[in-house]
BAFIMI-772712 format. One record per residue: residue number from 1; residue in three letters; x, y, z of N, C-alpha, C in turn. Coordinates in steps of 0.1 Angstrom, whole numbers, plus 5000, padded with zeros to 4 digits. Layout:
BEGIN
ATOM zafi lovex n_east n_north n_up ca_east ca_north ca_up c_east c_north c_up
ATOM  NUM   ALA      X       Y    Z       X        Y     Z      X       Y    Z
...
***
This chain:
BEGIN
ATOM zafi lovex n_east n_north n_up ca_east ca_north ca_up c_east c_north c_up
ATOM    1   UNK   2723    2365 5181    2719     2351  5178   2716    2350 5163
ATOM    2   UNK   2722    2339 5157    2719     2340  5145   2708    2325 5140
ATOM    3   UNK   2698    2327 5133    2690     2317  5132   2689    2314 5117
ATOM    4   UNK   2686    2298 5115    2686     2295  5099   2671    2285 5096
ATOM    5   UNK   2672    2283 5086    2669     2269  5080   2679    2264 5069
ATOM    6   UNK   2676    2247 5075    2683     2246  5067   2681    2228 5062
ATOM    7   UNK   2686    2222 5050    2681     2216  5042   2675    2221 5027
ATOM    8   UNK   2665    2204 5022    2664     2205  5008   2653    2216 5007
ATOM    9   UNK   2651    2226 4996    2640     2229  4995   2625    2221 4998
ATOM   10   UNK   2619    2227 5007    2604     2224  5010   2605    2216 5022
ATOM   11   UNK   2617    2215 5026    2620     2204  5040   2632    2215 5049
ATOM   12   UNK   2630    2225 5047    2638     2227  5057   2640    2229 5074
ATOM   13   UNK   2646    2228 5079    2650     2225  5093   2654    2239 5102
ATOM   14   UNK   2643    2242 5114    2655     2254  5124   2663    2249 5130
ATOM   15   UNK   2672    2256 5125    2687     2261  5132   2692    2272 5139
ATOM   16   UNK   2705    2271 5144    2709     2279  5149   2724    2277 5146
ATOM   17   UNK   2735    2290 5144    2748     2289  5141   2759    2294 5154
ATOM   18   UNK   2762    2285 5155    2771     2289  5169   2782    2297 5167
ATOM   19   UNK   2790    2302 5177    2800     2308  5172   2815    2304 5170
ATOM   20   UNK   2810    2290 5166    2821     2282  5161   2819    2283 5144
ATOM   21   UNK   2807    2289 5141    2802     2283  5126   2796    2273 5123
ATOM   22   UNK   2793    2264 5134    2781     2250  5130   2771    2255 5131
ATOM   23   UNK   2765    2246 5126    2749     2247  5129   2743    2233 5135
ATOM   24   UNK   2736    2242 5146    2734     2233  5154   2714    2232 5155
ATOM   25   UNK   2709    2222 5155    2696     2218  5147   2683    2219 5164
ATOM   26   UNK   2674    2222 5160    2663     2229  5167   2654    2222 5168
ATOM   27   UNK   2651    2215 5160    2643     2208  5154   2631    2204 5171
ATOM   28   UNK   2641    2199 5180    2631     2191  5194   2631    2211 5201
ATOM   29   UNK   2630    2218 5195    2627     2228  5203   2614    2237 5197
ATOM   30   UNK   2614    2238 5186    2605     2247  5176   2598    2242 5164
ATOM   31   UNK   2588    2239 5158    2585     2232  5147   2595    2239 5138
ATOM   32   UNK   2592    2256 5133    2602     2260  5125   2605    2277 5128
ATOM   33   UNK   2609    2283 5121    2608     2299  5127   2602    2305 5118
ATOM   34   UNK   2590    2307 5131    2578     2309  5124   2568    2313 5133
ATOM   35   UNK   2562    2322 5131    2550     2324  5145   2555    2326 5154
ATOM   36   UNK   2551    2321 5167    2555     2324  5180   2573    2324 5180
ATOM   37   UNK   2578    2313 5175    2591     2314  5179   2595    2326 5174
ATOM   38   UNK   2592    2337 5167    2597     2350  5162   2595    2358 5170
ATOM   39   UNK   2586    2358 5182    2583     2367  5191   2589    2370 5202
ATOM   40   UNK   2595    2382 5207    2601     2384  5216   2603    2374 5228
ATOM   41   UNK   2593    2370 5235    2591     2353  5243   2604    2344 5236
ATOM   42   UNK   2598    2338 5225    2600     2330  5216   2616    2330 5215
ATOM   43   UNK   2618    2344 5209    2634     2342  5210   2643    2342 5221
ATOM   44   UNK   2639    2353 5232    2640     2347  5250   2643    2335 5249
ATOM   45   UNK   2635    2329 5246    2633     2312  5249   2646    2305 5241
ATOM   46   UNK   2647    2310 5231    2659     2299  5220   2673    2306 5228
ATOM   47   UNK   2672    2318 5227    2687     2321  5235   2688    2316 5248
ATOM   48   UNK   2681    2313 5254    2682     2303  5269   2690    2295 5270
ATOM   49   UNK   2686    2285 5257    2693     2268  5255   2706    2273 5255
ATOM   50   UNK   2712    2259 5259    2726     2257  5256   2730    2252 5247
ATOM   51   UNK   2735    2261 5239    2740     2257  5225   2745    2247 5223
ATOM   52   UNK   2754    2242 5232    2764     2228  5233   2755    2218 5233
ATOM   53   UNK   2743    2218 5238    2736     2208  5242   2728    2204 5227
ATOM   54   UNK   2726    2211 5224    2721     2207  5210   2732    2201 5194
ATOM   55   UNK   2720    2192 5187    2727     2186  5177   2735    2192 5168
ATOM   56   UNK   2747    2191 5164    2751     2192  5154   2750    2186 5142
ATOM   57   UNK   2750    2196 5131    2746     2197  5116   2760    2191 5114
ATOM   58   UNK   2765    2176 5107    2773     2179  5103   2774    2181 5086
ATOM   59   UNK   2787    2180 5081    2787     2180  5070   2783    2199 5063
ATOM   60   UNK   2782    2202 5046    2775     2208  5047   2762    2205 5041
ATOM   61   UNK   2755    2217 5040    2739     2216  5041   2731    2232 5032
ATOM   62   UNK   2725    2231 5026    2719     2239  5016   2712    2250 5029
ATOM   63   UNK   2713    2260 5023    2705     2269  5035   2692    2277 5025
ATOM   64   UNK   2679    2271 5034    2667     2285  5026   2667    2293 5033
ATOM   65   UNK   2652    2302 5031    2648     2312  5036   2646    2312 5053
ATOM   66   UNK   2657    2321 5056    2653     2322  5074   2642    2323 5082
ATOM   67   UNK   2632    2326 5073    2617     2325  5082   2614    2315 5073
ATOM   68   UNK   2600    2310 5079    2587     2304  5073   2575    2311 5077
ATOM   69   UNK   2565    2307 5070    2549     2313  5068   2551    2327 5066
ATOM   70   UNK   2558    2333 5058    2551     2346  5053   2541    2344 5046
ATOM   71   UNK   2537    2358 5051    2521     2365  5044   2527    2376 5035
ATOM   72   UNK   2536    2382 5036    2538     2396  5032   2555    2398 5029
ATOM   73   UNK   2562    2398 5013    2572     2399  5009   2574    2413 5003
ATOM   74   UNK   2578    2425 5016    2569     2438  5010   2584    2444 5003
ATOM   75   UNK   2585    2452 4997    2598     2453  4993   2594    2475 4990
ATOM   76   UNK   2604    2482 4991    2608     2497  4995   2614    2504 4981
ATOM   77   UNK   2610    2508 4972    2617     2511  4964   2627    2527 4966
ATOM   78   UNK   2637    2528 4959    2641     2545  4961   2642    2546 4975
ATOM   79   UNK   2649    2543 4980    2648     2545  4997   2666    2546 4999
ATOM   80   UNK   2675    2549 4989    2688     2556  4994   2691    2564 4980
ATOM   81   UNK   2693    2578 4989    2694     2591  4979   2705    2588 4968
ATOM   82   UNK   2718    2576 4969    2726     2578  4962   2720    2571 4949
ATOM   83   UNK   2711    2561 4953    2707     2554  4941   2697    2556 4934
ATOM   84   UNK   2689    2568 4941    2680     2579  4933   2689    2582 4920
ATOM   85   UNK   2695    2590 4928    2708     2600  4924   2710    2597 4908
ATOM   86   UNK   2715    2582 4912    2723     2573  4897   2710    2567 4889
ATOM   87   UNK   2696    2567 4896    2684     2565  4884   2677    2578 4875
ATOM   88   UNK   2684    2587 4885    2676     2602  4881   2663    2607 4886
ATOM   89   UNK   2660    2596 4897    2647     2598  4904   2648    2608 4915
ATOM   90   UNK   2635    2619 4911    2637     2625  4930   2632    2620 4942
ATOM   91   UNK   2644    2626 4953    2638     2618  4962   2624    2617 4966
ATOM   92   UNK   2615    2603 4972    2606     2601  4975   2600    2611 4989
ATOM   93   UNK   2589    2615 4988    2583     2625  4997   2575    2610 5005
ATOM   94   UNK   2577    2603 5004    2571     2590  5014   2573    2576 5009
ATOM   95   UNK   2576    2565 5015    2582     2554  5014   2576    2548 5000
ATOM   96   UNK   2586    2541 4994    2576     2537  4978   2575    2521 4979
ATOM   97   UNK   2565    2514 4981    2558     2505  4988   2557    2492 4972
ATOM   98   UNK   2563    2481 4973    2555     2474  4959   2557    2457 4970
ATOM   99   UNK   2552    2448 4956    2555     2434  4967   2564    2423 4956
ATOM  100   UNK   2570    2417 4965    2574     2406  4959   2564    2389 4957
ATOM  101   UNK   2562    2384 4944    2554     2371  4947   2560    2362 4957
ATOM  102   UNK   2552    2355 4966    2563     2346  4977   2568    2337 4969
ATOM  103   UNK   2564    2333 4953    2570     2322  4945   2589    2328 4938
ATOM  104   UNK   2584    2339 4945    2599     2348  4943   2609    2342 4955
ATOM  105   UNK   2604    2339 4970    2614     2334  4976   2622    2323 4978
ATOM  106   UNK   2636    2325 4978    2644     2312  4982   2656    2315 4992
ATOM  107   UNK   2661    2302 4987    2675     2300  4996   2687    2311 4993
ATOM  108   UNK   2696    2318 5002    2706     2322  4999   2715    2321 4990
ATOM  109   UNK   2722    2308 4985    2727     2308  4976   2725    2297 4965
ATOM  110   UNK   2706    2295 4962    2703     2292  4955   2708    2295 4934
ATOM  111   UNK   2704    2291 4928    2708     2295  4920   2691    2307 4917
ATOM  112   UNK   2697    2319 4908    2688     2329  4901   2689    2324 4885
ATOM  113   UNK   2675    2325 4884    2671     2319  4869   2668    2330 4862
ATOM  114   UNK   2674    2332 4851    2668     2345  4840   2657    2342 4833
ATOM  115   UNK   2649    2347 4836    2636     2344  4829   2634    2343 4811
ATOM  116   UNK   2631    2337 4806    2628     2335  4793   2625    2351 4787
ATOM  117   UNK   2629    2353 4775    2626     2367  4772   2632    2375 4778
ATOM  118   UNK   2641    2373 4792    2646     2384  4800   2652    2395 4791
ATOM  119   UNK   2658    2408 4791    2670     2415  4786   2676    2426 4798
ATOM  120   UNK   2670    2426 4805    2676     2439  4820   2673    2433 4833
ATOM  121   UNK   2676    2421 4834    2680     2413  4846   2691    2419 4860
ATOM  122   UNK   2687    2425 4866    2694     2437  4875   2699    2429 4890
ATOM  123   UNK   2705    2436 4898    2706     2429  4913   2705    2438 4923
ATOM  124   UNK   2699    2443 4928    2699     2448  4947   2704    2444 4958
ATOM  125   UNK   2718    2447 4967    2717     2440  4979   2709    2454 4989
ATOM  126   UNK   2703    2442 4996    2692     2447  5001   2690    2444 5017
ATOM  127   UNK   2690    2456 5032    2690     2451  5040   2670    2448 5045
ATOM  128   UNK   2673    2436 5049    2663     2431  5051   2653    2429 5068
ATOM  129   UNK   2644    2433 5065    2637     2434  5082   2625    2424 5085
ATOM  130   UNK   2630    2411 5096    2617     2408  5099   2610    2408 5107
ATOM  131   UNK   2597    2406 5105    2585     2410  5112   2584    2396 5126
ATOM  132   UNK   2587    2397 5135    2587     2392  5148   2570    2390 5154
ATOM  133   UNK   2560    2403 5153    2549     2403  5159   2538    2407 5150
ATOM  134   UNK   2527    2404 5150    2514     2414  5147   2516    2428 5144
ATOM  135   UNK   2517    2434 5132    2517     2451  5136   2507    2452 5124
ATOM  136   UNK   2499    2466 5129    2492     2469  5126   2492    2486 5131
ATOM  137   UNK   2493    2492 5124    2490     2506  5129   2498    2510 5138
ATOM  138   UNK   2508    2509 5140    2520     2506  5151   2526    2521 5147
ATOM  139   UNK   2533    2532 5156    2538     2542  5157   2553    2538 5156
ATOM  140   UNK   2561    2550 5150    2574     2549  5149   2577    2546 5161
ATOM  141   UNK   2576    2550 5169    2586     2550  5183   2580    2535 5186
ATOM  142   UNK   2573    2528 5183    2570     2515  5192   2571    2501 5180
ATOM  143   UNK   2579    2511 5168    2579     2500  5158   2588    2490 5161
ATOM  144   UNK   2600    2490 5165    2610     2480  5167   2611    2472 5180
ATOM  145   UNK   2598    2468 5184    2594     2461  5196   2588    2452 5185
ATOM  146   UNK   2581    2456 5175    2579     2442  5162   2588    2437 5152
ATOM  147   UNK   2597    2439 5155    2609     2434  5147   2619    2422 5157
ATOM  148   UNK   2619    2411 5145    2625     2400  5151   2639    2404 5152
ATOM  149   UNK   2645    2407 5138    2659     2408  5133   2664    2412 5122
ATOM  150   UNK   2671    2410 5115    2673     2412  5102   2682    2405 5094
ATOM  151   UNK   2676    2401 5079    2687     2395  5074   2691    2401 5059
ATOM  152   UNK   2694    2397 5049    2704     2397  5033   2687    2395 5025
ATOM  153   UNK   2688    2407 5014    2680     2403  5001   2686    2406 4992
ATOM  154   UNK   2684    2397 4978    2689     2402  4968   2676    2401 4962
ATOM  155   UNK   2675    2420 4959    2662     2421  4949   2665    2425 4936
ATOM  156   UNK   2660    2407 4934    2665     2402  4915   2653    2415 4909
ATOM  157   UNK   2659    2420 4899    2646     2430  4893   2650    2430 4877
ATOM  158   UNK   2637    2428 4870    2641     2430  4854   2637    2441 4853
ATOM  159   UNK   2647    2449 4847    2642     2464  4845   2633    2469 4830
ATOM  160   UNK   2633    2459 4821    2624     2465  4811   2609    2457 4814
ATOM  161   UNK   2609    2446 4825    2593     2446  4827   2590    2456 4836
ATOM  162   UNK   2599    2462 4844    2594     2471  4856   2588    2482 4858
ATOM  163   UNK   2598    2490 4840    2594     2501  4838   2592    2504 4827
ATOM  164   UNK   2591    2495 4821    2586     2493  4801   2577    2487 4796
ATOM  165   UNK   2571    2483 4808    2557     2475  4804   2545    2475 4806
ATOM  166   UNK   2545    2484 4805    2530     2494  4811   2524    2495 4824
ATOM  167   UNK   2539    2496 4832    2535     2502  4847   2536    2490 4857
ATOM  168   UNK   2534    2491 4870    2536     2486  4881   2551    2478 4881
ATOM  169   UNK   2557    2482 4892    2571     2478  4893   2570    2462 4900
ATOM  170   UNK   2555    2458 4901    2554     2444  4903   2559    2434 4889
ATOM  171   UNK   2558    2435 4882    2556     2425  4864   2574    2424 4868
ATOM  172   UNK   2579    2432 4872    2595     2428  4873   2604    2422 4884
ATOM  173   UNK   2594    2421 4895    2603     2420  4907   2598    2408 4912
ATOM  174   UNK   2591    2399 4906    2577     2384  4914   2585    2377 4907
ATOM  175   UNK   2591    2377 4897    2599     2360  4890   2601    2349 4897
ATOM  176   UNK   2600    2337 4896    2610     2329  4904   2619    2329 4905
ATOM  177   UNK   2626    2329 4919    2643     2332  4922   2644    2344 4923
ATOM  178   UNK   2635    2356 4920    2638     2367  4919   2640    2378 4934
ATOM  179   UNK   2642    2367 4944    2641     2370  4959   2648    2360 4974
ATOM  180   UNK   2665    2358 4967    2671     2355  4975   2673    2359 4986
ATOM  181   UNK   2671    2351 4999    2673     2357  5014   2678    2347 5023
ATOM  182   UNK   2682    2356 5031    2692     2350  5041   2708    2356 5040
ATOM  183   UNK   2716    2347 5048    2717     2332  5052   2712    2330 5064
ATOM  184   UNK   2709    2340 5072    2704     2339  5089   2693    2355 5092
ATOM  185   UNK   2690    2345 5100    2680     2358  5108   2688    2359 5121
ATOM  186   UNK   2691    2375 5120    2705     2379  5131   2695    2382 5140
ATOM  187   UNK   2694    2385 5151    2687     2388  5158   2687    2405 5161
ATOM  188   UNK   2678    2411 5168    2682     2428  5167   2693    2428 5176
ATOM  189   UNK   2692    2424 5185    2697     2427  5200   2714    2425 5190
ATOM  190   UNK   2718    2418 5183    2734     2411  5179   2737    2428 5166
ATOM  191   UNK   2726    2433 5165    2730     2445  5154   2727    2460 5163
ATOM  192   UNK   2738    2463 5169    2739     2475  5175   2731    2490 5165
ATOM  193   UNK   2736    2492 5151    2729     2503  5149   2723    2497 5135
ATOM  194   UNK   2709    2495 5127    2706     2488  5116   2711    2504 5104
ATOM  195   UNK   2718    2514 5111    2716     2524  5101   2730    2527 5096
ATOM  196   UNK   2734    2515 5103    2755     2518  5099   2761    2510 5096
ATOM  197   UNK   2754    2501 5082    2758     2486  5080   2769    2491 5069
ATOM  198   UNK   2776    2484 5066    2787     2484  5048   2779    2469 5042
ATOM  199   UNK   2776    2472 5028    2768     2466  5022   2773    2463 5009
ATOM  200   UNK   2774    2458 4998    2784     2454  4988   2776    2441 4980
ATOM  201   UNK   2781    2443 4963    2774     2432  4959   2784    2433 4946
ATOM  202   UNK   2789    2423 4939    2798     2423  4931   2794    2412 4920
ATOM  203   UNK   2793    2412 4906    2790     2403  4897   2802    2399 4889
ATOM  204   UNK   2808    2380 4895    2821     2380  4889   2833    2384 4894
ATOM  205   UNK   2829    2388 4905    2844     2394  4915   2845    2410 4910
ATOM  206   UNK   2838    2420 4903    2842     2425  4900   2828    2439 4910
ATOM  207   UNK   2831    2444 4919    2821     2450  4929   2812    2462 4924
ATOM  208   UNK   2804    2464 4922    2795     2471  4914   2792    2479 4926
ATOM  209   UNK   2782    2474 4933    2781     2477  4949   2784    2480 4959
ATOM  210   UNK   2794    2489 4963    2795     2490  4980   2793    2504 4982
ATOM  211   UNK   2780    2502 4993    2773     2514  5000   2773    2510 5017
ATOM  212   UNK   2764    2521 5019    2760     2520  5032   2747    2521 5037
ATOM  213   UNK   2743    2517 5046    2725     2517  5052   2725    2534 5062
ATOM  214   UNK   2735    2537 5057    2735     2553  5062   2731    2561 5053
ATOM  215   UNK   2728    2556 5038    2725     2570  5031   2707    2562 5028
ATOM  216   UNK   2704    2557 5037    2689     2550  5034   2680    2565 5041
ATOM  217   UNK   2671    2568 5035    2664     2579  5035   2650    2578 5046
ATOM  218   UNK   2646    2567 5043    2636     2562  5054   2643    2554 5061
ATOM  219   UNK   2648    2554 5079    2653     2540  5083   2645    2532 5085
ATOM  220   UNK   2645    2520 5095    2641     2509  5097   2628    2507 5101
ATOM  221   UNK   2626    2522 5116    2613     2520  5125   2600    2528 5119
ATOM  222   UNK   2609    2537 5107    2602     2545  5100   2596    2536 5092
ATOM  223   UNK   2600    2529 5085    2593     2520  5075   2584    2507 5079
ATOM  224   UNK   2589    2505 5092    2577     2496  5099   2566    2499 5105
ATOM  225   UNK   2568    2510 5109    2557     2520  5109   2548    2523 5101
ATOM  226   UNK   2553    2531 5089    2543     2530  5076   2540    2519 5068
ATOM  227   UNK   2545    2510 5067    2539     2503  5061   2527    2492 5062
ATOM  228   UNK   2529    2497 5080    2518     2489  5091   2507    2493 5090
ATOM  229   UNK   2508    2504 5084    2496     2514  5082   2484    2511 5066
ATOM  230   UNK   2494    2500 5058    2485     2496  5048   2482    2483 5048
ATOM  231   UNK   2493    2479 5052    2495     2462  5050   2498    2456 5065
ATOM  232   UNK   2489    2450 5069    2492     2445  5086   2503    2435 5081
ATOM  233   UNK   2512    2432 5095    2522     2429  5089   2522    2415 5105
ATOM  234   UNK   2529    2400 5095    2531     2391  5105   2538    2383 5111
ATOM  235   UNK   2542    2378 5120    2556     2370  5115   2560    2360 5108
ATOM  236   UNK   2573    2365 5106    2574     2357  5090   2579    2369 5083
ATOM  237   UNK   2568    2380 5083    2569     2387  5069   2585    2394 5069
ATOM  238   UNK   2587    2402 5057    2597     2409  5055   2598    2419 5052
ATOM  239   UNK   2602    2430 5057    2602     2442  5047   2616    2445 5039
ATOM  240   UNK   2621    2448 5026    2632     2447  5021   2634    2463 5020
ATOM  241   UNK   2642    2471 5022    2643     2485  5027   2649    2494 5015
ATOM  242   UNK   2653    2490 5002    2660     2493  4995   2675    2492 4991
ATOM  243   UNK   2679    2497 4982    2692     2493  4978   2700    2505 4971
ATOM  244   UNK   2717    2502 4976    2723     2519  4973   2732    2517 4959
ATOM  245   UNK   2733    2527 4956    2740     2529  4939   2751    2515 4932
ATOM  246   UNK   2752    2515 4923    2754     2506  4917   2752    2495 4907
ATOM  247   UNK   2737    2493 4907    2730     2484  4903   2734    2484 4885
ATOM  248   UNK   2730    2476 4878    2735     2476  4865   2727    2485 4862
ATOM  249   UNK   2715    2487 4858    2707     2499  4854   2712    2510 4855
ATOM  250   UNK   2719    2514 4864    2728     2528  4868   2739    2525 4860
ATOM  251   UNK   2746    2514 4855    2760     2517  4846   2761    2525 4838
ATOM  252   UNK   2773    2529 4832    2774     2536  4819   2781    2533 4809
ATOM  253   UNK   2778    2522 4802    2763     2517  4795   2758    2508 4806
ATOM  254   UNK   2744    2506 4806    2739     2495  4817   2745    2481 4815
ATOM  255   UNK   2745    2476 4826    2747     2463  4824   2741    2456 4832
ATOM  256   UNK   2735    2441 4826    2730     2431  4833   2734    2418 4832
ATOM  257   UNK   2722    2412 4839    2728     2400  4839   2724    2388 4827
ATOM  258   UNK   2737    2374 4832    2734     2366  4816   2738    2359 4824
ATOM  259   UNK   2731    2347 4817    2732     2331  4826   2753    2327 4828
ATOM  260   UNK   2753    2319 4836    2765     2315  4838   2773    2327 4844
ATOM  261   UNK   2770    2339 4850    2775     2346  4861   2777    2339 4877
ATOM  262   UNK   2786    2348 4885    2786     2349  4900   2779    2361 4904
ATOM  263   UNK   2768    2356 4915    2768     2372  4926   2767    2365 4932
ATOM  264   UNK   2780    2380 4944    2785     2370  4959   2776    2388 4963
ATOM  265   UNK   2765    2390 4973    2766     2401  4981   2765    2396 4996
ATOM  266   UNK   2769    2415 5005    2772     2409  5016   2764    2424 5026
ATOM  267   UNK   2766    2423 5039    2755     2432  5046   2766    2430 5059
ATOM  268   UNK   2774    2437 5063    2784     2438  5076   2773    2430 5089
ATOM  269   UNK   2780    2421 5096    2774     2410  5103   2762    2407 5104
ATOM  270   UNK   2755    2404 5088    2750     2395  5086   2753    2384 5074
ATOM  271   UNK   2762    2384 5071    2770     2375  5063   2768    2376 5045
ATOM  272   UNK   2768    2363 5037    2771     2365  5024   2761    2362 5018
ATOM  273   UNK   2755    2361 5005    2751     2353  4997   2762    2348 4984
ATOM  274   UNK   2760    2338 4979    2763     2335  4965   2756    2330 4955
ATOM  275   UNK   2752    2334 4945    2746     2324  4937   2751    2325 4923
ATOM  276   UNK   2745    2316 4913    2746     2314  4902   2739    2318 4896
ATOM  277   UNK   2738    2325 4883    2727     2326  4872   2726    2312 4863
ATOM  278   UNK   2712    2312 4862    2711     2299  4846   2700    2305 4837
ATOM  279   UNK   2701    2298 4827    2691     2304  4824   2675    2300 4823
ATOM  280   UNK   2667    2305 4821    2655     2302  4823   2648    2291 4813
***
């Protein structure tokens, strides 16, 4: 099952995309997806309806962020050996934990704004996990009974605030826009293995990006796990799991981004993003 919002910023609507490609609107079923509807019950419950029977979206329609009410935009740093590899970092002896500001979140193929002053404006595609239930202190083996589903991040990161400015890899990764997500929240049950996706992210048609969620060092139940352990986690929230070689910072010479670019990235059945750079 794939789940959206969708509409203008600060108004948007639950959905759902059939497998025709419409979207078909929820609205008399759920205030939004959010809370209960993320919970096991909850999604029981939406996959029940009969798709047919519900409205269609016509036209098209701006898509945001596939949840609402996060508390917690946790994001994984260094979590696939190949993109250690290409920063020259060793691998992590335990998950590397930072957060995103929620003024960082938007729509999939919103536009990404370069921040004023930016110079190492970078891109992540990033597979994304959300939090379905309450976890708190939750054991690996019972982690993915709190997981709704998963969707697409792109973790926008300036690399000379991240790691040139006297520390915390927060100052670089909270910008506005700096945390495009979506286009849907897939459901688990529709993603047979989260550890064998093809993943890809290209600036300008030109593919910088293509890895896999196979060379990710911590998987999915592992990281929900630990992370449950500092930061209770709710639904809504997200955990972003890292991102594999490619990124401009690993070029040779680096390269980043500059207003008036394309990034299209993509995450094997869970779809695309696109957006624009402008400047700030």
């Amino acid at each position: 099952m794939k789940l959206l919002r969708y509409g203008p910023p600060g108004q948007e609507k639950p959905g759902l995309l059939d497998d025709a490609g419409t979207i078909r609107d929820l609205s008399a079923e759920i205030p939004d997806l959010a809370g209960e509807a993320l919970s096991a019950a909850g999604l029981a419950r939406l996959a029940s309806l009969d798709v047919s029977a519900l409205p269609a979206v016509s036209g098209s329609t701006r898509l945001g962020p596939p949840v609402a009410g996060m508390k917690n935009f946790v994001c994984i740093g260094l979590n696939y050996a190949d993109h250690a590899a290409e920063t020259g970092a060793a691998i992590p002896k335990e998950p590397i934990i930072f957060l995103k500001s929620l003024g960082a979140l938007q729509g999939p193929d919103d536009d990404v704004v370069i921040p004023k002053d930016s110079v190492k404006t970078d891109w992540e595609v990033e597979l994304a996990v959300i939090i379905g239930e309450k976890a708190k202190n939750v054991s690996e083996a019972e982690a993915m009974d709190f997981v709704a589903g998963y969707t697409i991040c792109n973790d926008v990161s300036e690399r000379e605030w991240q790691t040139e400015r006297g520390g915390t890899w927060d100052k670089g990764k909270g910008a506005d826009t700096f945390g495009p997500l979506g286009p849907w929240l897939v459901t688990k049950d529709a993603v047979p293995d989260a550890q064998n996706l093809a993943m890809f992210c290209e600036i300008d048609g030109h593919r910088y990006q293509d890895g896999s969620t196979r060379t990710m060092i911590f998987g999915v139940a592992k990281l929900v796990s630990y992370v449950s352990h500092f930061i209770t986690l709710h639904p809504g929230d997200v955990i972003t799991t890292g991102t594999p070689p490619g990124v401009g910072m690993g070029q040779k010479p680096p390269v980043f981004l500059k207003a008036g670019q394309r990034i299209r990235l993509g995450i094997e059945g869970l779809g695309e993003q696109n957006q624009k750079t402008v400047a700030g």
